[in-house]
C-alpha positions as CSV (number, residue, x, y, z in Angstrom):
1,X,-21.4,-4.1,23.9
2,X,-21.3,-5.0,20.5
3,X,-19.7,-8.3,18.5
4,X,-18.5,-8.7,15.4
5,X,-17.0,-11.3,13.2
6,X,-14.0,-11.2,11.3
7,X,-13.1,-13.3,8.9
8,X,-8.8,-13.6,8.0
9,X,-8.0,-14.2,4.4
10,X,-4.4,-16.4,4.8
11,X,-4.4,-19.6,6.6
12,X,-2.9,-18.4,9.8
13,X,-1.1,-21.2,11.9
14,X,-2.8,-21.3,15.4
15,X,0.2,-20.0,17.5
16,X,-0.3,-16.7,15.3
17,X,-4.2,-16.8,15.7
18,X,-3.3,-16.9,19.4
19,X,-1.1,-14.0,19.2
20,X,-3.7,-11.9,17.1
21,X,-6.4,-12.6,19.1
22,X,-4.3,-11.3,22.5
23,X,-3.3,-8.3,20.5
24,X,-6.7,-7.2,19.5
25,X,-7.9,-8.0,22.5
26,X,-4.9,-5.4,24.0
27,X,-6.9,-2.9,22.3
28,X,-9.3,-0.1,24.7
29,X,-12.6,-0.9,24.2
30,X,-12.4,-4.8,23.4
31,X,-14.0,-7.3,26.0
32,X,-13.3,-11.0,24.7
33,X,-12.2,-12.6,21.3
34,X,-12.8,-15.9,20.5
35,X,-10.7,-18.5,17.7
36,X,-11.3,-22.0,17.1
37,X,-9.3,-24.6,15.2
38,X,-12.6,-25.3,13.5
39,X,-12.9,-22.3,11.7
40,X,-9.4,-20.7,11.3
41,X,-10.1,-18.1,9.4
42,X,-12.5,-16.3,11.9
43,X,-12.1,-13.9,15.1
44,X,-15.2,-12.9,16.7
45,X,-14.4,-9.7,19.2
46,X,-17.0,-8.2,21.7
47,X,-16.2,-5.1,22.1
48,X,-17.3,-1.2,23.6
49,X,-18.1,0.4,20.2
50,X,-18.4,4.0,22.0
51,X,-14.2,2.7,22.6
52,X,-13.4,1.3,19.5
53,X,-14.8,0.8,15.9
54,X,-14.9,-2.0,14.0
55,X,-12.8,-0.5,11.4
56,X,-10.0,-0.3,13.7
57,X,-10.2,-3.7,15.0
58,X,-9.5,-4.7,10.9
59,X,-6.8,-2.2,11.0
60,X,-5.1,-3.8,13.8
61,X,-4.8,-6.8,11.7
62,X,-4.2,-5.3,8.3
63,X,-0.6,-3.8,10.1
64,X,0.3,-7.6,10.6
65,X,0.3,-8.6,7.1
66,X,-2.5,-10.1,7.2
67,X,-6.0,-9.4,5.1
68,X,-9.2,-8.9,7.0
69,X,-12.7,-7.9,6.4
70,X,-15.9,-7.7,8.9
71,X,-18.1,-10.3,7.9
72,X,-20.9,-10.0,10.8
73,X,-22.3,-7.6,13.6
């Protein structure tokens, strides 16, 4: 298993955070994410990287309208 932070550009109310988090975490290959109302901006996913790449976890969140960028492994 891997982790990985992403950080969300817009301010992102936390019933949307909420329903990010459980679609990313819908994805194969993804083990836990993780929000907190202290830092809104940031998701941090654990996640099976012979699954899924970290490229496509951003991707999953781009194609919500929102702008996303890894910013730890």
């Amino acid at each position: 298993m891997e982790a990985v932070t992403i950080h969300i550009n817009e301010t992102v109310a936390c019933d949307q955070r909420k329903a990010i988090a459980q679609i990313v975490k819908g994805c194969k290959g993804v083990r836990a994410v993780c929000h907190y109302d202290e830092k809104p901006h940031l998701l941090m996913i654990e996640y099976n990287p012979y699954a899924v790449a970290s490229h496509e976890l951003i991707q999953v969140i781009l194609r919500h309208g929102l702008h996303a960028e890894v910013i730890g492994l």
